[in-house]
C-alpha positions as CSV (number, residue, x, y, z in Angstrom):
1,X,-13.1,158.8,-73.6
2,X,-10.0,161.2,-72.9
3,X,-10.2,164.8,-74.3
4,X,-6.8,167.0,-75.0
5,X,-9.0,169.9,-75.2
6,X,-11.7,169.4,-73.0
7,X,-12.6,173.4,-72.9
8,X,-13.8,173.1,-76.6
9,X,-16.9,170.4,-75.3
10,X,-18.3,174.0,-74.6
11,X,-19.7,174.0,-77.6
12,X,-21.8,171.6,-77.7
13,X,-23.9,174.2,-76.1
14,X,-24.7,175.3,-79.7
15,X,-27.5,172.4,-80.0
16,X,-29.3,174.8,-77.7
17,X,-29.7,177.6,-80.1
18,X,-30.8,174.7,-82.9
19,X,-33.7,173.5,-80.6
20,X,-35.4,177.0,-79.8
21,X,-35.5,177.9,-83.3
22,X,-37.1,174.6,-84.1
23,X,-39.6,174.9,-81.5
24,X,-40.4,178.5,-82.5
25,X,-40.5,178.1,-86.0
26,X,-44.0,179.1,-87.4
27,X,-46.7,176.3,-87.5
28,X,-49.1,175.4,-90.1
29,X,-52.8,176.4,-89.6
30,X,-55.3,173.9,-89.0
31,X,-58.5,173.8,-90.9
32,X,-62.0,172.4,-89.8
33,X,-63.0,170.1,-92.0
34,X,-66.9,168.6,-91.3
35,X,-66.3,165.3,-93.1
36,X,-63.0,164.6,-90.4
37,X,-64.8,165.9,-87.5
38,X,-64.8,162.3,-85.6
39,X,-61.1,162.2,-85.6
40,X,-60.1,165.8,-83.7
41,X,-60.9,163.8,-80.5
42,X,-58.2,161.2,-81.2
43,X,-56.0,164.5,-82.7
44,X,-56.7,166.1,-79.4
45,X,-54.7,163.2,-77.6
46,X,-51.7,163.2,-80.1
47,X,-51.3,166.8,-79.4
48,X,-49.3,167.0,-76.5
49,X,-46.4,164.6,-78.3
50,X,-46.5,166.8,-81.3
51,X,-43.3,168.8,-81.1
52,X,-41.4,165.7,-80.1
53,X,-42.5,163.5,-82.9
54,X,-41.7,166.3,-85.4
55,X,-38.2,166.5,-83.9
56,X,-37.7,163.1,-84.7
57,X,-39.4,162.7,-87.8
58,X,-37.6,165.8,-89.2
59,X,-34.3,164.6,-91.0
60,X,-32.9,167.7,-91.5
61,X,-33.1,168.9,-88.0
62,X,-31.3,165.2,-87.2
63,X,-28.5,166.0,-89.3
64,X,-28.3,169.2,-88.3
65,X,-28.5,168.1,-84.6
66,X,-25.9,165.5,-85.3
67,X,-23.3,167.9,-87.5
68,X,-23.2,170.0,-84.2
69,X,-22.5,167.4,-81.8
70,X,-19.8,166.2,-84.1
71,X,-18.0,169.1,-84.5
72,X,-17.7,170.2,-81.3
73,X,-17.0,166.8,-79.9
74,X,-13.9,167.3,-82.7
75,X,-12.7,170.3,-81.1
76,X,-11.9,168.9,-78.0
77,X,-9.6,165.9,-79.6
78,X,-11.1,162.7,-78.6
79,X,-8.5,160.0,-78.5
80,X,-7.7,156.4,-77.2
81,X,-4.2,154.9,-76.0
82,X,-2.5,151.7,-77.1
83,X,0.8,150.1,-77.2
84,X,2.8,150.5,-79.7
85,X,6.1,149.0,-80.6
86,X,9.0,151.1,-80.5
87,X,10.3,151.7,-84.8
88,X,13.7,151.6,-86.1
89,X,12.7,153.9,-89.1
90,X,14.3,156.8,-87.7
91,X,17.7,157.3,-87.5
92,X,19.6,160.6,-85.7
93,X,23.4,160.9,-86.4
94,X,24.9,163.3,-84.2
95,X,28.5,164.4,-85.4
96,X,30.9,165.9,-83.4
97,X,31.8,169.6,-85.2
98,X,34.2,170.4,-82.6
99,X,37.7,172.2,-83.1
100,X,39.6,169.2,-82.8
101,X,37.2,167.1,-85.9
102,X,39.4,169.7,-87.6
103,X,42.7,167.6,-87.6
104,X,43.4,165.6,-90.1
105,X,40.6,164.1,-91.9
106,X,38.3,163.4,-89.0
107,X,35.6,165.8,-89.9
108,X,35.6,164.4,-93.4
109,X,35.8,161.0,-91.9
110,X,32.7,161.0,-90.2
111,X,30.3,162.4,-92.7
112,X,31.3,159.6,-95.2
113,X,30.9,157.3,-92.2
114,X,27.3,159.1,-91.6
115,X,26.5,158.2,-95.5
116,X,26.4,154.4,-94.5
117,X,23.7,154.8,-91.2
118,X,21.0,156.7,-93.2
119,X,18.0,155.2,-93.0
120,X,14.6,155.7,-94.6
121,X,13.9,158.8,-91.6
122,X,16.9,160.7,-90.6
123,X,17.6,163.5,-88.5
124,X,20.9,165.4,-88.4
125,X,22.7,166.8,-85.3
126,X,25.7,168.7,-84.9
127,X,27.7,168.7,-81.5
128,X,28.8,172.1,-80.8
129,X,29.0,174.7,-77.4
130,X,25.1,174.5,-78.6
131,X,23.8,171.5,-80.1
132,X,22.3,172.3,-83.9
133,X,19.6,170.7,-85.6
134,X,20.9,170.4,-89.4
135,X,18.2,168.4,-91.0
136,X,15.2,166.7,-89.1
137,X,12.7,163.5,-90.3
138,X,13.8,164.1,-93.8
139,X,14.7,161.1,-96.4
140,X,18.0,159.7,-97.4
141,X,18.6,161.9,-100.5
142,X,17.6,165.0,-98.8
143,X,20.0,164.1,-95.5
144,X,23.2,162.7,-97.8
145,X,23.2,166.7,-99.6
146,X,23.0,168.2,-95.9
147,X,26.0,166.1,-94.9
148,X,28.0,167.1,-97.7
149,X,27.2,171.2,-96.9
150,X,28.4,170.7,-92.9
151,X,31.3,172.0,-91.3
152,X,33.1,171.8,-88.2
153,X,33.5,174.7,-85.8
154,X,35.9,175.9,-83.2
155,X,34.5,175.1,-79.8
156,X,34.0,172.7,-78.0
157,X,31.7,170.3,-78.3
158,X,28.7,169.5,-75.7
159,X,28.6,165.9,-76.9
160,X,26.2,165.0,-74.2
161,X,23.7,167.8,-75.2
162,X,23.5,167.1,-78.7
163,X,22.7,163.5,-77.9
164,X,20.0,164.3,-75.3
165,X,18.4,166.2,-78.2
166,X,18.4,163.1,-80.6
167,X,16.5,161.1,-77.7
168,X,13.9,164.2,-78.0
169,X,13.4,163.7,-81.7
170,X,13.3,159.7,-81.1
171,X,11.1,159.8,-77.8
172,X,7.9,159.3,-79.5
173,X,8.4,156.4,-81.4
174,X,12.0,155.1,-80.9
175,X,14.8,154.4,-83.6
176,X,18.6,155.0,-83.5
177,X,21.2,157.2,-83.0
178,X,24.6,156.8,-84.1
179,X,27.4,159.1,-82.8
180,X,30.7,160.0,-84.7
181,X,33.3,161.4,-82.9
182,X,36.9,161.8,-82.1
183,X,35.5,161.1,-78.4
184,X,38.9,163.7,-77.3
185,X,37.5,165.8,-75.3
186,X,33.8,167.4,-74.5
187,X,32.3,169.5,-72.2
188,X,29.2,168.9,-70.6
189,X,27.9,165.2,-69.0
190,X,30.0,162.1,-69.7
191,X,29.0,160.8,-73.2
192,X,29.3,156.9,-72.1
193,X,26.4,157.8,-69.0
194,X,23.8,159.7,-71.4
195,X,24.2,156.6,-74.1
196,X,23.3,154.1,-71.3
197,X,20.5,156.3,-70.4
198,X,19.2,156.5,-74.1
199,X,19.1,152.6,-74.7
200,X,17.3,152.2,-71.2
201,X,14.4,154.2,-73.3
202,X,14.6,151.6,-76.2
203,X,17.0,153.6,-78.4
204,X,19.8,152.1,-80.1
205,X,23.0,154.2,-79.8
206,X,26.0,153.5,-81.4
207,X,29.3,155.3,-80.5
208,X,32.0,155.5,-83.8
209,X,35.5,156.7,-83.2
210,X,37.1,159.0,-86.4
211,X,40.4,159.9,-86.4
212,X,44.0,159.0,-85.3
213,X,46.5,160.5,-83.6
214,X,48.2,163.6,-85.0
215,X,50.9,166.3,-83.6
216,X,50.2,169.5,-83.7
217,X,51.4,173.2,-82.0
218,X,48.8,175.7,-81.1
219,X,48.2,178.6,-78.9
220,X,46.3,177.4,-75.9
221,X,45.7,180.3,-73.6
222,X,45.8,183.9,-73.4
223,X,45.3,186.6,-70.8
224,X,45.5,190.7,-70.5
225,X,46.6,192.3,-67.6
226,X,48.2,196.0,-66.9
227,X,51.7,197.1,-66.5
228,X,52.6,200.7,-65.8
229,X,49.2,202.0,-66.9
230,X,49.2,199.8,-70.2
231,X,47.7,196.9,-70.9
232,X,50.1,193.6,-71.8
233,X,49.1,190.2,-73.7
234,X,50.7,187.0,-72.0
235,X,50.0,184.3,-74.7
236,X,51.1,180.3,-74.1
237,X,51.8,178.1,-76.7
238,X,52.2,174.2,-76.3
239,X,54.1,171.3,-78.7
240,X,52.0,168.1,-78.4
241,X,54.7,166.4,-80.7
242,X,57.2,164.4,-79.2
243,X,60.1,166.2,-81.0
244,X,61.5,170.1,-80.5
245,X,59.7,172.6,-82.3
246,X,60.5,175.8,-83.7
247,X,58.0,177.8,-83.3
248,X,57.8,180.9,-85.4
249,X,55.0,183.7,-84.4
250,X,54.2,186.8,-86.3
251,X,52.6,189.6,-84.2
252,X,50.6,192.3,-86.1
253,X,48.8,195.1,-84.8
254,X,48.4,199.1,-86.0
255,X,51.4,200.1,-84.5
256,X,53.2,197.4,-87.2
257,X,54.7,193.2,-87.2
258,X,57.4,191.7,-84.9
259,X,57.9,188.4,-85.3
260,X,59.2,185.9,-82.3
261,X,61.0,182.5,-82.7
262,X,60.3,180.1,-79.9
263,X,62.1,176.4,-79.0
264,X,59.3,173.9,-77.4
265,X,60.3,171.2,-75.6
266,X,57.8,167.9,-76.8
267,X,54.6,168.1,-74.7
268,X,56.0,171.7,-73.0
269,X,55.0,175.1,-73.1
270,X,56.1,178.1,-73.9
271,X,55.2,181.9,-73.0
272,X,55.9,185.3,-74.4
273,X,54.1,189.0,-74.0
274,X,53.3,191.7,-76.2
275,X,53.9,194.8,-74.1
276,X,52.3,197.2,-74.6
277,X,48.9,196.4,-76.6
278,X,48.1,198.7,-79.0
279,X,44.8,200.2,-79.0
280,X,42.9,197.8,-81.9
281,X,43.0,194.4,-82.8
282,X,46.6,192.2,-82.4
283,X,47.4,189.5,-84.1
284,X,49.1,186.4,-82.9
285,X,50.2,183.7,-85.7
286,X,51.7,180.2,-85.9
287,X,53.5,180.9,-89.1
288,X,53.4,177.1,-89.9
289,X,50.4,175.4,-91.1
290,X,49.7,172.4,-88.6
291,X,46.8,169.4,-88.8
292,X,44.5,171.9,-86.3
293,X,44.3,175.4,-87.7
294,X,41.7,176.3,-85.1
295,X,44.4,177.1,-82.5
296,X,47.3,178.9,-84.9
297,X,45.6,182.3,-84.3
298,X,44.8,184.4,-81.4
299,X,43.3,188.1,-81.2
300,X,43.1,190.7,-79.1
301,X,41.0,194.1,-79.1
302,X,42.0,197.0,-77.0
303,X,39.0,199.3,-77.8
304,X,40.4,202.6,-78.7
305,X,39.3,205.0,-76.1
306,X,39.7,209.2,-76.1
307,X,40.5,209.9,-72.2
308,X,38.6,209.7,-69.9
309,X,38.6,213.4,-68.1
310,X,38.3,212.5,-64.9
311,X,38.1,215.5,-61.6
312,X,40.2,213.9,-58.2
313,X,38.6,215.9,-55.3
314,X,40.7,215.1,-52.2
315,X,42.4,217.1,-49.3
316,X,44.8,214.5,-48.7
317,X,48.3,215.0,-51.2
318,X,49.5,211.5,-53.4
319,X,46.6,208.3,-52.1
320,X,47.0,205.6,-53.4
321,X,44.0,205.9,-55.3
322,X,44.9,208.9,-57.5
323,X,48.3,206.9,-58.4
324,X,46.3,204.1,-59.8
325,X,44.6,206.3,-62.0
326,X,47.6,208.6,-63.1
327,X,48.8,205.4,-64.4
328,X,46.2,205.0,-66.6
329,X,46.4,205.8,-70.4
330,X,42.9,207.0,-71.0
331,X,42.4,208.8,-68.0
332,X,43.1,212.4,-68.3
333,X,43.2,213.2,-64.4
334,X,43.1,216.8,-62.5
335,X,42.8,217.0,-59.1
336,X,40.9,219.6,-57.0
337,X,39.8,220.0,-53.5
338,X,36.4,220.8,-53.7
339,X,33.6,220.2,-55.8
340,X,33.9,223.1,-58.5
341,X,30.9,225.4,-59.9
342,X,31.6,224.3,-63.0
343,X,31.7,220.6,-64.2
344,X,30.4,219.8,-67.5
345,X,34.3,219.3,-68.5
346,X,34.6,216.1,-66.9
347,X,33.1,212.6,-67.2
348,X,34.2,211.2,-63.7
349,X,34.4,212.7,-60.5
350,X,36.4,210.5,-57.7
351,X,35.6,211.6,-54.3
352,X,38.4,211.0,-51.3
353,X,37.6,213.7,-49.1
354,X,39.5,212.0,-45.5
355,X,39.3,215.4,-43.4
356,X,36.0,217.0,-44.2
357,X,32.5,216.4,-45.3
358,X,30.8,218.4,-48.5
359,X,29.3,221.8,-48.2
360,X,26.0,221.8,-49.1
361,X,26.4,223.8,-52.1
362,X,29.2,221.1,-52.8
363,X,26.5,218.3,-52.5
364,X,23.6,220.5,-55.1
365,X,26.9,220.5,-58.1
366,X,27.6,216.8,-57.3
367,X,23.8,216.4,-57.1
368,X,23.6,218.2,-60.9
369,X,26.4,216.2,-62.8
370,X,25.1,213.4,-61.5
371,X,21.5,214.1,-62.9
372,X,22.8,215.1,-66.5
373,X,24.6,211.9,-66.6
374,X,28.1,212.3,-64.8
375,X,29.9,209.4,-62.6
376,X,30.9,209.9,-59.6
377,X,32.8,207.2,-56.9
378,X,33.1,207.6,-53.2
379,X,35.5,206.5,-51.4
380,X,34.8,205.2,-47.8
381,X,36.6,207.6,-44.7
382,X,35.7,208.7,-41.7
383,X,34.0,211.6,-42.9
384,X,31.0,209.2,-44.6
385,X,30.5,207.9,-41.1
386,X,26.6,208.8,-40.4
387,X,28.0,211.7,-37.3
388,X,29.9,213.2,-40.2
389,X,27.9,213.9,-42.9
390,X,24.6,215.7,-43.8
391,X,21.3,213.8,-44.7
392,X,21.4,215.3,-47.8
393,X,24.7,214.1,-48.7
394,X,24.0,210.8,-47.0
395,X,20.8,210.1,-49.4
396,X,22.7,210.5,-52.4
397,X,25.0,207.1,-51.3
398,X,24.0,203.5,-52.9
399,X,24.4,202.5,-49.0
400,X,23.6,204.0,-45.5
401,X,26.6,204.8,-43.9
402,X,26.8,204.4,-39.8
403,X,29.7,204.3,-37.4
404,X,33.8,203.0,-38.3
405,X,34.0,199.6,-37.3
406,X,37.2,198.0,-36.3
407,X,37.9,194.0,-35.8
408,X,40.7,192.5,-33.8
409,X,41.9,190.3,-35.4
410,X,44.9,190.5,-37.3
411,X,44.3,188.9,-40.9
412,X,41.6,191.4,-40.4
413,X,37.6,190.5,-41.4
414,X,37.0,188.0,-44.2
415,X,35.4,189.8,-47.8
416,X,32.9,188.1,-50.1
417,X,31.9,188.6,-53.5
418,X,27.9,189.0,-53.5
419,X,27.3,189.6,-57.3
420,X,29.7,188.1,-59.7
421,X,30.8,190.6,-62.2
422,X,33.5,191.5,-64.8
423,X,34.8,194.6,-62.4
424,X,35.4,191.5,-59.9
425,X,36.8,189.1,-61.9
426,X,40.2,187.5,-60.8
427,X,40.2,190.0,-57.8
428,X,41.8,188.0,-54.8
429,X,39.3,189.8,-52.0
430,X,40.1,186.6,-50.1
431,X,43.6,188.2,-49.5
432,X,42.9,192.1,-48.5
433,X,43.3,192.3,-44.6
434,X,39.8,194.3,-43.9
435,X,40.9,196.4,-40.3
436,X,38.2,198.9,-40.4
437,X,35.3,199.9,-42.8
438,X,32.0,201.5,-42.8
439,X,29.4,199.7,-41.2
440,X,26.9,200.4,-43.6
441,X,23.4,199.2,-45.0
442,X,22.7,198.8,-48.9
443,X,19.1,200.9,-50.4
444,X,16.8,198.9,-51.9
445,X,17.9,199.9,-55.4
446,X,21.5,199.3,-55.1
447,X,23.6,196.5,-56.7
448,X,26.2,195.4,-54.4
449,X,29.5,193.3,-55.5
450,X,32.0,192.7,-52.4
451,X,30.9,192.9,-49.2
452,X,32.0,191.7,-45.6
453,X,31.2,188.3,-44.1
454,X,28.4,190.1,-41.7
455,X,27.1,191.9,-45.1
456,X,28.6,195.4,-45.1
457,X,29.0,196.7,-48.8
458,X,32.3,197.4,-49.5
459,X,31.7,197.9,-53.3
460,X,28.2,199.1,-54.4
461,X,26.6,201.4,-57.5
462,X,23.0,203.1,-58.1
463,X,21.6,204.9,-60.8
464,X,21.2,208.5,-59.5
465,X,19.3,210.2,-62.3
466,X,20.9,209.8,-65.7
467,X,24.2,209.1,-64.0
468,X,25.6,206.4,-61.5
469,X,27.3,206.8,-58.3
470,X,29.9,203.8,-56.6
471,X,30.4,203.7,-53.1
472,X,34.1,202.2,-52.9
473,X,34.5,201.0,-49.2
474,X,38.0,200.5,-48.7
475,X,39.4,203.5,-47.1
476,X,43.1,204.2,-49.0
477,X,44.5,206.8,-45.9
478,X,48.1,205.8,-45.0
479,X,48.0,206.8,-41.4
480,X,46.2,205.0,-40.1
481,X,45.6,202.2,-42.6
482,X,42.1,200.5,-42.8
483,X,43.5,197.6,-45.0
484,X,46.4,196.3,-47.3
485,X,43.8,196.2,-50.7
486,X,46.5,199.1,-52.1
487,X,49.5,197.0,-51.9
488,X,47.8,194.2,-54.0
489,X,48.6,193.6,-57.6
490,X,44.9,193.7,-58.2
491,X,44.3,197.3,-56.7
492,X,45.1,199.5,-60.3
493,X,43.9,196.3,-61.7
494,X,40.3,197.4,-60.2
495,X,40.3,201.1,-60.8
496,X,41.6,200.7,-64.4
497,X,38.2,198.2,-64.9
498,X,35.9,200.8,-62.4
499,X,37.0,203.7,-64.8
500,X,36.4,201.5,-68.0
501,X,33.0,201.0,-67.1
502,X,32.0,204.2,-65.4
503,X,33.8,205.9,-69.0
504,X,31.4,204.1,-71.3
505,X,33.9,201.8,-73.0
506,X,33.3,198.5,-71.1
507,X,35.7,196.3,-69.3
508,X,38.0,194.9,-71.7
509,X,36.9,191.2,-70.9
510,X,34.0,192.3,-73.1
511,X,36.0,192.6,-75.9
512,X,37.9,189.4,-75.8
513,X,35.7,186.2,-75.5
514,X,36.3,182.6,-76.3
515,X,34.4,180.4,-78.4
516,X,30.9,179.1,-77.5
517,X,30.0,182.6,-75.6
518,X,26.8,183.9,-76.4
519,X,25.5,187.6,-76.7
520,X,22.0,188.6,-76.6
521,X,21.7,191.9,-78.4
522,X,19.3,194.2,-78.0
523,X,17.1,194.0,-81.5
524,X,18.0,192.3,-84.3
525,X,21.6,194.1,-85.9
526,X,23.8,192.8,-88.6
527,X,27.1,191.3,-87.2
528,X,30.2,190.4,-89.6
529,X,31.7,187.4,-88.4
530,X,35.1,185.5,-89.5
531,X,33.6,184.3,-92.6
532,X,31.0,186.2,-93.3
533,X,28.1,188.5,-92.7
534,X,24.4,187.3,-90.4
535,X,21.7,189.2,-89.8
536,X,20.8,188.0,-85.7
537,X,19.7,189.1,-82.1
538,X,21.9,186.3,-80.7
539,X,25.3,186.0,-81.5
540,X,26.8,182.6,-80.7
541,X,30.8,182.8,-81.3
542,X,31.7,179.6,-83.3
543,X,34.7,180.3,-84.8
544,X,38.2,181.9,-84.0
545,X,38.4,185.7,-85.0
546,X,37.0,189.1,-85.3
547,X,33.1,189.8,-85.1
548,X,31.8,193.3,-85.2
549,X,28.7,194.0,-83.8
550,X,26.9,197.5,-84.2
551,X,30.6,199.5,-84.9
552,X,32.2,197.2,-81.7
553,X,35.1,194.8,-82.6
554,X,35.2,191.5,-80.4
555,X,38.1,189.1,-80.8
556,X,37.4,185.1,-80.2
557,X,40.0,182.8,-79.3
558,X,39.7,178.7,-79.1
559,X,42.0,178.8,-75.7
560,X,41.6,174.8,-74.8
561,X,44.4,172.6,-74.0
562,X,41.9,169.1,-74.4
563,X,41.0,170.1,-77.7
564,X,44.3,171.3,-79.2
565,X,45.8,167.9,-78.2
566,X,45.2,166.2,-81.4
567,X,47.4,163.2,-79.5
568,X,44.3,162.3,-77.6
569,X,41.9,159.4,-79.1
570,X,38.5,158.1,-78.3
571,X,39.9,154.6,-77.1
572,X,39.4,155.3,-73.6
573,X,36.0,156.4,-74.5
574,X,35.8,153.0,-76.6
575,X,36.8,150.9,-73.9
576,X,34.4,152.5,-71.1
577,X,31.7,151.5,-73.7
578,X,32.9,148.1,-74.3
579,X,32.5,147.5,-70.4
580,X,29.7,149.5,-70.3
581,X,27.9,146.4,-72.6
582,X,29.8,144.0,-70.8
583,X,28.5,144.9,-66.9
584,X,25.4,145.5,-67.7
585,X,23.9,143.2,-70.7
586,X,20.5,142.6,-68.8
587,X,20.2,146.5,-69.3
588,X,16.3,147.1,-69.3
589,X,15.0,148.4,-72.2
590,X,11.5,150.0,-73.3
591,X,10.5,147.6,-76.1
592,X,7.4,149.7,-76.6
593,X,5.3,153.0,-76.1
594,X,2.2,154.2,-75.5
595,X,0.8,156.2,-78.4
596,X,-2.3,158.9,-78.8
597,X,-4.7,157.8,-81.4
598,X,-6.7,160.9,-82.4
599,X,-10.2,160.6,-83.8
600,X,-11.0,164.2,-84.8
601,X,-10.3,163.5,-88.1
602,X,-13.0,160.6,-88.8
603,X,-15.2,162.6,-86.9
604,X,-14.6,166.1,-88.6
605,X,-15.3,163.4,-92.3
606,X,-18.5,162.0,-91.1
607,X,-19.8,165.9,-90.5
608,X,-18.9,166.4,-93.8
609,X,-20.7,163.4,-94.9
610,X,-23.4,164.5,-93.1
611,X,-23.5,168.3,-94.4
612,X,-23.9,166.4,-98.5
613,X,-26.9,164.5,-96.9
614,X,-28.1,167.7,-95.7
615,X,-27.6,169.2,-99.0
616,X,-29.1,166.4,-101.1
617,X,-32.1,166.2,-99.2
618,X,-33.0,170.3,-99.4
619,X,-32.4,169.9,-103.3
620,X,-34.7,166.9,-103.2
């Protein structure tokens, strides 16, 4: 017989224990007794079965004996296997809560469709980024209130997902799923392959299309980028009617309103900026209500920031280095050419030293700042090359630094990013012509981003103390130029992010997420979303707005061109289905399964059973 817990047989050692103290129990005297004399010699031949046959003539020790046995038997869950046929008690409706079940009445639509597929066992899904279990193996009654207390959200929808959880809840015992959805658009596998894969393990899935067709205007993407040392909002905004719109957009933010008119072709787009971003949250609205009011609002959060004082050591005059960061808002630069006794002033230090190494006593300050918590960023030069500078000064860098390396060619060496990360994000390395750089080595302990195709770090950090030091390996002397990386677009773009982070505010892609990111926090922190207020330790962004998390405001856009096209309709999903049934109808299907029957339970009864005998018996 098959045990689930075969470990727990161990204790049917405890008949051991039972035995001794039976055998040592005390024993009754024996008395001579002249008249029974002639029968000690027949006694005298009983004797050595003695203890046996009072082992089995004594009921209580039986009992006892048998309680044990039964018990621990229990314990390690005896069972037997046999087939069972698949049930159709169970029914899981999984309804698509994405953005677009906003339009119209299609949300509506398919929870009174829902309201005819209960059954007497139902389960509740909702398709979200993240697939959420409303109500599970609850009754009709109980699953018609939770389908009237459901709303949609403003992501998209893992269709898929949520219906690969429904075959979890049905794979014991079978049953039926029923799917309502626009069928518009999803993310994730192809809904028409996971419902062929659920019927080929017995379960019944029904696809049900909601909805029709409806126009709509909404703002379908967004980005930030910076312009003169400020940041700038490019917003798009696209007509799915087949007519002109005017669209009016009202833009609020602490520095006051403006408000835009903008003519959209049908199925066109249409861009405008808000230059500069205010430091805060901005608004962008649709002033006209539409049929999808998921994608009528936009946000952005410039987290205000005091500047960053930031020391520029260098004995070179305007690189192009220090110009990137004069353009910068929050960073309140001064320049020097040497490390200075005194530095608690500053937050960042930015080393581009091109015709000298640092002094020793140079190397102790920078040593200092960066053990109470400072930042400093090395740029690469010749004098980093290992000939060049001291071991001291050497030991302090995230990389080892040997001799200048030079390549031939003339598009230069080919860069790739190692660690993807938001300092990297968007940065074309594939374009920077790489002449010379540091042939260099990363320490154990450092956490490299961008390096050359042979593995050279080019952009590398390491906790030094309570502070962190970069090692920024592309060399930004004109004379003799090592790359092209400080003609690029992306070059401020870089240090504006790399002085961000090294200033404590984060990149600013931190601030602004889209709908169906996730944030782990740290503990457990109250965090006021759109529509209301959760106490969590993972925040999953559902809905279109502002959250703040622990004093940090985080704007949440929907930013999806599938799922603001209410035009779209689950026909073509419909159709794929209907040939779907129609290729394969000899689809093989699990008509049964193989269930566990336990017998812990009747065994665990008949030691109780046993214990009253026990019981009865002593009292008799």
């Amino acid at each position: 017989m098959p045990f689930d817990n075969t470990m727990a047989l161990a204790a049917l050692a405890s008949v051991i224990p039972l035995i001794i103290i039976y055998l040592l129990r005390p024993k009754p005297v024996q008395l001579s007794i002249p008249s029974l004399m002639f029968l000690m010699q027949v006694e005298k031949q009983k004797k050595r079965f003695s203890s046996i046959r009072k082992f089995l003539k004594d009921p209580l020790f039986l009992i006892q004996l048998l309680v044990l046995i039964l018990l621990s038997t229990a314990a390690a869950a005896p069972f037997y296997t046999s087939q069972e046929e698949l049930s159709d008690e169970h029914t899981v409706i999984v309804i698509d809560a994405s953005a677009s079940m906003q339009a119209g009445n299609r949300f509506d639509d398919a929870t009174r469709l829902a309201e005819g597929y209960l059954s007497k066992k139902n389960s509740i899904i909702l398709a979200k980024s993240s697939p959420e279990i409303v109500v599970e193996n609850t009754d009709s009654s109980q699953a018609s209130d939770a389908l009237e207390n459901i709303e949609p959200s403003d992501t998209i929808a893992d269709i898929s997902g949520a219906m690969s959880e429904g075959m979890r809840l049905l794979s014991q015992r079978g049953g039926t799923m029923v799917v309502l959805s626009d069928f518009a658009s999803w993310e994730g596998e192809d809904p028409v392959s996971t419902k062929q894969l659920a019927q080929s393990y017995g379960i019944d899935t029904a696809f049900v299309d909601v909805g029709s067709a409806v126009g709509n205007v909404g703002i379908i993407d967004g980005w930030i980028g910076i312009e003169d040392g400020n940041y700038v909002y490019t917003c798009v905004v696209k007509n799915y009617n087949d007519f002109t719109e005017r669209v009016d957009v009202e833009i609020e933010n602490p520095a006051g309103s403006v408000k835009r008119s903008l003519n959209v072709g049908p199925s066109d787009t249409a861009q405008f900026r808000v230059n500069p971003l205010s430091s805060g949250v901005t608004s962008i609205s649709i002033a006209d209500e539409d049929n999808l009011p998921a994608d009528n609002n936009a946000y952005v959060v410039i987290p205000t920031q005091s500047d960053t004082k930031t020391l520029f050591v260098s004995d070179e005059g305007k690189l192009p280095s220090k110009i990137a960061l004069s353009t910068l808002a929050f960073v309140d630069i001064s320049t020097a050419e040497g490390i200075p006794s005194f530095t608690d002033d500053y937050r960042i230090m930015v080393i581009g030293l091109k015709n000298r190494s640092l002094a020793s006593n140079e190397v102790e300050r920078l040593d200092s700042f960066l053990n109470n918590g400072g930042r400093v960023v090395f740029i690469a030069s010749q004098m980093l090359a290992g000939g060049n500078a001291t071991d001291q000064f050497q030991s302090m860098l995230p990389v080892i630094p040997g001799d200048v390396a030079e390549t031939q060619n003339i598009l230069g060496i080919d860069l790739e990013v190692v660690q993807s990360s938001s300092l990297t994000d968007d940065v074309k390395f594939n374009e920077i012509a790489m002449y010379k750089y540091l042939n260099a080595t990363p320490r154990n302990d450092a956490t490299v981003l961008v390096a050359t195709e042979q593995g050279d770090p080019l952009l590398a950090h390491w906790s030094v103390g309570d502070g962190t030091l970069v090692y920024f390996g592309f060399n930004d002397e004109l004379g003799e130029p090592w790359n092209n990386f400080h003609n690029l677009p992306e070059y401020p773009v870089l240090w504006a992010r790399l002085t961000a982070w090294l200033g404590g505010s984060g990149d600013i892609s931190d601030y602004n997420l889209e709908t169906g990111d996730v944030t782990s926090l740290a503990r457990e922190m109250t965090v006021q979303t759109p529509t209301g207020t959760i106490t969590t330790q993972k925040v999953l962004f559902e809905q279109v707005g502002t959250y703040n998390i622990g004093g940090r405001t985080v704007a949440v856009n929907l930013y999806s061109d599938r799922e603001s096209d209410t035009t779209r309709q689950g026909s073509e999903v419909m159709e794929r289905v209907s040939d779907q049934n129609r290729d394969s109808p000899d689809i093989v299907r699990q008509d049964s399964y193989e269930a566990k029957n336990y017998l812990d339970n009747y065994l665990i009864i008949l030691a109780i059973l046993l214990a009253i005998l026990e019981i009865l018996i002593i009292r008799n």
